[in-house]
N, C-alpha and C positions, 0 to 999 in steps of 0.2 A: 517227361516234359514235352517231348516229339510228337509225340502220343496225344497228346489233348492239349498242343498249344492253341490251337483253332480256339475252345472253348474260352481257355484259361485267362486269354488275354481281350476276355469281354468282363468288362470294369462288375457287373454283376455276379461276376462267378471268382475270377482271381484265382491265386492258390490256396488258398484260406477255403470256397466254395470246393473244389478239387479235391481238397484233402475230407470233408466233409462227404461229397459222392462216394469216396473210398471206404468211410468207415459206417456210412450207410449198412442196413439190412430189408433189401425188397421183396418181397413174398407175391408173385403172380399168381391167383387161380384160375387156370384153364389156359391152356396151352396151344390154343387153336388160333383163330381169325383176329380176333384180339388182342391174344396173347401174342403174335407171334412179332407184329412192330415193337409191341412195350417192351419184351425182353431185346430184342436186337438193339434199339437204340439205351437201353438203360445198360446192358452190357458194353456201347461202344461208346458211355459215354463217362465209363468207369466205375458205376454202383460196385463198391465193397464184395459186397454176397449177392445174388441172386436165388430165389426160391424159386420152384417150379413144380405145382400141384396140374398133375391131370393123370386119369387109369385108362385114359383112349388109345387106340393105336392108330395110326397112320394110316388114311384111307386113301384112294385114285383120288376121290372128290374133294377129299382138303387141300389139294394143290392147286387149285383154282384163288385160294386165299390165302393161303398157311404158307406165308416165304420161309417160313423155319425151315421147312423139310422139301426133299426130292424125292425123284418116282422109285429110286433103292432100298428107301425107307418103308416102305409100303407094308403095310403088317408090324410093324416095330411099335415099342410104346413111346408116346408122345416125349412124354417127362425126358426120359433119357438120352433121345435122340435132340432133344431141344439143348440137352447137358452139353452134349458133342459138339453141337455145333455154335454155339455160344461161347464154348473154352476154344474152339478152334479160332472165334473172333478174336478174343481176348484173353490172354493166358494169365494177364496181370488179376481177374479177379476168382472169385471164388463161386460157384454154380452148385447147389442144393436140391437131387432130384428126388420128388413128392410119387411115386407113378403110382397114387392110388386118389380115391375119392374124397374130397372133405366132407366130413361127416359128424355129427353134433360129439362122438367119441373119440374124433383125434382133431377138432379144428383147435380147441385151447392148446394143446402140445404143440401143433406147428406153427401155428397163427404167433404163437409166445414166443418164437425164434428172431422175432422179423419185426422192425419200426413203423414201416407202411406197408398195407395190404393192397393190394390192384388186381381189379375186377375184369378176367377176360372169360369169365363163365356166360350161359345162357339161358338161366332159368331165375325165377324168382327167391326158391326153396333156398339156396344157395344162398342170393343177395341176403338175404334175413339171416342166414347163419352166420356169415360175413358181418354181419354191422351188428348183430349181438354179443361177438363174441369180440369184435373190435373196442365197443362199448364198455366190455368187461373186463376186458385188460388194457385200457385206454391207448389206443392204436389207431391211425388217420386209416381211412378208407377210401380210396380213390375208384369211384363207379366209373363204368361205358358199358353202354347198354344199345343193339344195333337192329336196323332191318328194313331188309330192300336196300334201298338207296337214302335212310335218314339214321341219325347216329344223338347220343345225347352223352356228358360226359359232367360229372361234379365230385364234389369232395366233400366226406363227411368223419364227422368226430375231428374235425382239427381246432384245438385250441378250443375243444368246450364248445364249438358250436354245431348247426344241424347234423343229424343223423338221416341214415337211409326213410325212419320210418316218419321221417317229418316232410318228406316226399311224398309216399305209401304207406300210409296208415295203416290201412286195410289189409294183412295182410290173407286173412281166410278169402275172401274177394281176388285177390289177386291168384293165389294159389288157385283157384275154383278156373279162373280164367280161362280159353281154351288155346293151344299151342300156337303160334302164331305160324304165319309161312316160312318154309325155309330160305325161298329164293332171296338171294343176297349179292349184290355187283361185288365184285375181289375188292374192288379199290375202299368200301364201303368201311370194313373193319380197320384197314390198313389208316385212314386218316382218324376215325376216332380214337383208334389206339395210338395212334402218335400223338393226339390230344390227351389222352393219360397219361403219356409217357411224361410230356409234356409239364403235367401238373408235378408229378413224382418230382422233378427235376427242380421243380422252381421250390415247391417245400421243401429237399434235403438243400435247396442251394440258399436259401434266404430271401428271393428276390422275386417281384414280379406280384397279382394279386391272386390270391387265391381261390379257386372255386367252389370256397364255402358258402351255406345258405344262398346257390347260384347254380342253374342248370342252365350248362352250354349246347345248345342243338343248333345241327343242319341238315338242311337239305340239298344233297348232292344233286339234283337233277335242277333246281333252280342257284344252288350255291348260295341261298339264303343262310343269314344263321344269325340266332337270337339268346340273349343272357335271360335268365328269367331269374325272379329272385322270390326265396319262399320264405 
C-alpha cells in the first residue's frame, strides 16, 4: 500500500485498478530507447509480469538513451540486464527475460504468455509480426515508433478495433523502404515511450480514452502535438 499510495488514491485507478496492474501480463519488444522508459515506469507502477524480448547487447552508444543500463553493463545482453535491474526496482513483481529475436517461430509462444504487447522495436518487419500475431491470438498492441526529434504512439487490436495494417497497408512498400537516419535526441524515445507506457496503464487500469483508431504525434523541437484519427 506504501508502495503505490501515490497512484492508488487517484479516484481512476483505486485498489480495484492496483490489484488489476498486478495481475496484468506485459510483454515489451525491444529493450532499448523505448523499451527502456516503458519497462521502468510499468515495473514501478506494479505490472504483475513483465516480458522482455531483445538478443542485443549493451553498447557505449545506447547510454546516451537506454536509462536501463550503465557503462559496467557494456557487452552484456540487454534482456537480462534489463531483468536486474527492474527486479532491483521492484521485487514485488515478476520480470520474464526474452534475450533472443522474435521471430515468425517463437513470436506465437511468447507473444501467448502475455495480455498486451508494447512496441520498443525499430523496424517495420517486426511491427507486422507483432500485429499479426496479436490479431491471431487476439492481444492489444500498443505501437511507438521514433526519429530525430518526432515520436508517434497508438493502439491497436483493442476491443475489435484498428489494427497496425489499417495504418500501413502496404506492407512490401514499406519493407522496400530505405533505413531511416540513426541520429535520435536521448530525450526523443524516453517521452514517446512514457506515452506507451502510458496507454498500457490506462487499458490494464480502466480509465482515460484510448488510442484506438488514433495516432498520437510530436514534435519535440516545436512541442507541437496532434491526434489523428484513421
Amino acid at each position: 500500500m506504501e508502495r503505490y499510495n501515490r497512484q492508488i488514491i487517484l479516484p481512476e485507478l483505486g485498489n480495484e485498478g492496483q490489484q488489476r496492474l498486478k495481475r496484468a501480463k506485459v510483454l515489451i519488444v525491444g529493450v532499448g530507447g523505448l523499451g527502456s522508459p516503458i519497462a521502468l515506469y510499468l515495473a514501478g507502477a506494479g505490472v504483475g509480469t513483465i516480458g522482455l524480448v531483445d538478443d542485443d547487447l549493451v553498447s557505449i552508444s545506447n547510454l546516451q538513451r537506454q536509462v536501463l543500463y550503465s557503462e559496467p553493463e557494456v557487452g552484456l545482453p540487454k534482456a537480462t540486464q534489463a531483468k536486474i535491474r527492474l527486479e532491483a526496482l521492484n521485487s514485488d513483481i515478476k520480470v520474464n527475460a526474452h534475450p533472443c529475436r522474435l521471430t515468425k517461430g517463437n513470436a506465437e509462444e511468447i507473444i501467448g504468455e502475455y495480455d498486451i504487447i508494447v512496441d520498443g522495436c525499430d523496424n517495420f518487419a517486426t511491427r507486422y509480426l507483432i500485429n499479426d500475431t496479436c490479431l491471431k491470438l487476439g492481444k492489444v498492441y500498443v505501437y511507438g515508433a521514433i526519429r530525430a526529434f518526432d515520436g508517434q504512439v497508438s493502439v491497436f487490436n483493442y476491443q475489435g478495433g484498428p489494427d497496425y495494417r489499417h495504418l500501413f497497408p502496404y506492407e512490401e512498400e514499406m519493407l522496400s523502404m530505405p533505413a531511416p537516419p540513426k541520429g535520435v535526441l536521448g530525450v526523443t524515445p524516453g517521452i514517446v515511450g512514457c506515452a506507451e507506457a502510458n496507454e498500457v496503464l490506462k487499458i490494464i487500469g480502466g480509465y482515460g480514452d484510448i488510442l484506438s483508431g488514433k495516432l498520437w504525434t510530436i514534435d519535440l523541437k516545436t512541442m507541437e502535438t496532434n491526434i489523428i484519427s484513421f
